[in-house]
Every structure is written in C-alpha cells, then in structure tokens.
C-alpha positions in Angstrom: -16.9 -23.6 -14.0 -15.0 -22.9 -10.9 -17.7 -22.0 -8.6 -17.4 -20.9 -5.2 -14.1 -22.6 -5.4 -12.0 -20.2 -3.1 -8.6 -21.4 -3.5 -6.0 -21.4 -6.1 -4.9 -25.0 -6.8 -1.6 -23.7 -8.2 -1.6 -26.7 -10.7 -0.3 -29.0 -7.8 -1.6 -31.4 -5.4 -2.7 -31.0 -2.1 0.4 -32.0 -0.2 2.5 -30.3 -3.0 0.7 -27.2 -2.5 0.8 -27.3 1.2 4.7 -27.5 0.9 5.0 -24.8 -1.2 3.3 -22.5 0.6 4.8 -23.7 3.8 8.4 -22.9 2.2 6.9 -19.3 0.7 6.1 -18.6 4.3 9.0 -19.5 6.2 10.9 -17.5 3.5 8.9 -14.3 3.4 9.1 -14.6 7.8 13.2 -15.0 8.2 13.5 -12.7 4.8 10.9 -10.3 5.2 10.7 -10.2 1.3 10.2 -12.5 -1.9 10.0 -12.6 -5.6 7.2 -14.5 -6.5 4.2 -14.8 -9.0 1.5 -13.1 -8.5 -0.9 -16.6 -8.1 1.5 -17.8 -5.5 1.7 -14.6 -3.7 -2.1 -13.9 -3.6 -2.4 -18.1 -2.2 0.5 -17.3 -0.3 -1.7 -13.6 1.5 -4.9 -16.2 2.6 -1.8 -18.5 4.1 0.5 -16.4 6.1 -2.1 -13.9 7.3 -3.8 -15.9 9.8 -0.4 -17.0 11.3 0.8 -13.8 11.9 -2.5 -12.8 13.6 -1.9 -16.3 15.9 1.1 -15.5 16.8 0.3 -12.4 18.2 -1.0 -14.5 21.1 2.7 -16.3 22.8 1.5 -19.3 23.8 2.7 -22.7 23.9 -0.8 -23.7 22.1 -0.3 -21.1 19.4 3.3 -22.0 18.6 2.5 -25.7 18.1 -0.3 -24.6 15.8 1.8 -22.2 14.3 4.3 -25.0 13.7 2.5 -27.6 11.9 2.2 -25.0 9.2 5.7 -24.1 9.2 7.5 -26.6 10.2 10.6 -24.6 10.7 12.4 -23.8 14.0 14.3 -20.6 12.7 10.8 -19.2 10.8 9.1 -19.5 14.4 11.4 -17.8 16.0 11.3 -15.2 13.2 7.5 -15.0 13.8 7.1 -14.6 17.3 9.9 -12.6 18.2 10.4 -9.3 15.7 7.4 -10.0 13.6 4.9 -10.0 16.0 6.2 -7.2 17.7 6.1 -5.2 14.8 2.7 -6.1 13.7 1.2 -6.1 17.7 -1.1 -2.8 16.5 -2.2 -3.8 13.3 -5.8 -5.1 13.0 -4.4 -7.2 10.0 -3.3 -6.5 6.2 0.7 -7.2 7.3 1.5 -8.0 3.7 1.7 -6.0 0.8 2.0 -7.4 -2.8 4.1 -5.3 -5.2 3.4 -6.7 -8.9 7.1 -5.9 -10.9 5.7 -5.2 -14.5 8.0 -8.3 -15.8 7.1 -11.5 -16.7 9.1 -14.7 -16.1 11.2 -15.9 -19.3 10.1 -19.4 -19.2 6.4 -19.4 -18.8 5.6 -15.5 -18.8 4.2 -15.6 -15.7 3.6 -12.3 -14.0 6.1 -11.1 -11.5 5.7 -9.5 -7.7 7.2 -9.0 -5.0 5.9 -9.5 -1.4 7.0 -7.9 1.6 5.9 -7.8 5.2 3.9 -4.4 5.7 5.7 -3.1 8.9 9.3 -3.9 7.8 9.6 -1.3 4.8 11.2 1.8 5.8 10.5 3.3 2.9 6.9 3.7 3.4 7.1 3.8 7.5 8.6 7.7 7.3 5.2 8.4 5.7 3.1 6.0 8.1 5.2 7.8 10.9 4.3 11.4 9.7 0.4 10.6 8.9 -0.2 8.9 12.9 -3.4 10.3 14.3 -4.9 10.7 10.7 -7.3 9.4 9.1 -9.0 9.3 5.4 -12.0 10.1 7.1 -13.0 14.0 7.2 -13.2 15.6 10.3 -15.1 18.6 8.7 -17.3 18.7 12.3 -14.8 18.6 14.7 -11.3 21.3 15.1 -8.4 20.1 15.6 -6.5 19.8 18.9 -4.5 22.5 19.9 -6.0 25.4 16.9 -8.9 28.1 17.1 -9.9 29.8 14.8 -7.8 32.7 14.9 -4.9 30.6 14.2 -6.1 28.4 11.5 -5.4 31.2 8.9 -1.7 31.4 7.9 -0.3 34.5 8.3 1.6 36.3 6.3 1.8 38.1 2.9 -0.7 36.5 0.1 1.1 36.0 -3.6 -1.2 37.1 -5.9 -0.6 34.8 -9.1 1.9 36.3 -11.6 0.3 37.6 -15.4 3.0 37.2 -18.1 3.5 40.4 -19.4 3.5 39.1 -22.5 0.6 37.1 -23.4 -1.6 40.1 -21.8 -0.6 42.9 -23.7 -1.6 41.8 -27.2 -4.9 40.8 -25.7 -5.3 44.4 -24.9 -4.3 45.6 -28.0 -6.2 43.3 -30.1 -9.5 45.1 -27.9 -8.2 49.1 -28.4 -8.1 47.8 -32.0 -11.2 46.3 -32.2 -13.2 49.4 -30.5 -11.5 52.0 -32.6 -12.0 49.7 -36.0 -15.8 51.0 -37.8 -18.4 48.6 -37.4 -19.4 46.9 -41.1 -23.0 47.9 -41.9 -25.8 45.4 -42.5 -27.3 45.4 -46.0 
C-alpha cells in the first residue's frame, strides 16, 4: 500500500529522478512549454513551483539555492529575469497542465502539455478583461462608479418572438374543442 507516500517515484531512482526533473525544469523555464506525461508533469508542478516562488526574492542566496536544483546557467537567467517578473503578483499556481487526449504509441501513456501560467496570451486577453473581479458575489456592496438609476439598461425591451405558426393550430385545436358537444356519461 502506498501510504502517505507523497511523491511519484517515476519508476527511477533517486538521482535518476532528480535529473529528470531538473532537465523538465530547465526546459519548461527557457521554453515556457512542454509535452510531457501526465506523472511527470504532476512530479514536475511539486518541483518547479517552489523555485519560481524563490526566485521571486533576487538574491545571491536564492540563486545559489535555485541553482543546485537546476544546474543550468541559461535556465537561471530565464528564471529570474522574465519569469519572475511575470509571475511577481501571483500568490502561486504559475503552471498550468493541459492533458492532450492522446496517448503515447509506445507505452500508452497519457499525454499533456505544461505551460507557464503568465506566458499564454491566449488566456491573458480574458485575465486582462476580468482584473478587479472576482468569483465571489458582491450582492452587498454596488459597484464603483453606478447608482441605481443607471444600473438598468435603457432602451427598448424585445419582447420574445411567437412563431406564427406553431400558435395558430393551438388556437384552433381550442375554438374546436369548445364548439365540439360534450359526450354524455352513461
């Protein structure tokens, strides 16, 4: 039984394993995406998270840390220059895991891709558009800037469109059904 065992072996040995994801991480920071399983790219999250959140911090103390993780020159400069400028508001969650819906041919493994959060501009033009909101309802408080007067659109109201069609046998089939004598109970 596996536990409280909270990390993923990967079928590899400890120095294998550190390696890999060493390599996985210096890749997804000078790349800003992979394609990866979904095993390695869930290991990979618990990894690269915590170095991103270091290097928030430029210090000479957190790039040496940083470094004996990575232990590559370009993927440190990579780090601490655009990625942590990128990811300076975030609280955390700077990785997003995208599974593909394929499987790999030799082993079926399942397929993802992994991106860094704050370098898609695909989904920034909605993060830009949805600033200052929240999931959270406000139903308590008015927004800035309305009252109450202007809260209601103006305007003329469209009243929903009846097909013609579908009504008028309705109608009929009622004139038809009043006029028609009533059967008698024996």
């Amino acid at each position: 039984m596996r536990h409280g065992k909270k990390n993923n072996h990967l079928g590899r040995k400890k120095a294998h394993r550190d390696a890999l994801l060493s390599n996985l991480a210096s890749s997804l920071l000078l790349n800003k995406r992979i394609t990866t399983t979904v095993a390695k790219a869930k290991a990979l999250r618990k990894y690269v998270e915590p170095l991103i959140t270091k290097a928030k911090t430029d210090s000479t103390h957190s790039r040496r840390t940083v470094f004996s993780y990575l232990q590559n020159k370009e993927s440190i400069q990579s780090l601490f220059g655009e990625v942590a400028t990128r990811t300076a508001e975030r609280p955390g969650g700077y990785t997003r895991i995208i599974k593909l819906g394929d499987v790999r041919l030799g082993d079926a493994a399942e397929m993802c891709m992994m991106e860094l959060v704050d370098f898609n501009d695909l989904y920034k033009k909605d993060d830009a558009a949805k600033k200052g909101k929240t999931r959270r309802s406000r139903k308590g408080k008015k927004a800035e800037g309305t009252s109450e007067e202007t809260t209601v659109a103006e305007g003329p109201v469209k009243e929903p469109k009846v097909k013609a069609a579908k009504a008028a046998p309705k109608a009929e089939e009622k004139e038809k059904a009043k006029k028609a004598p009533k059967k008698k109970k024996e």
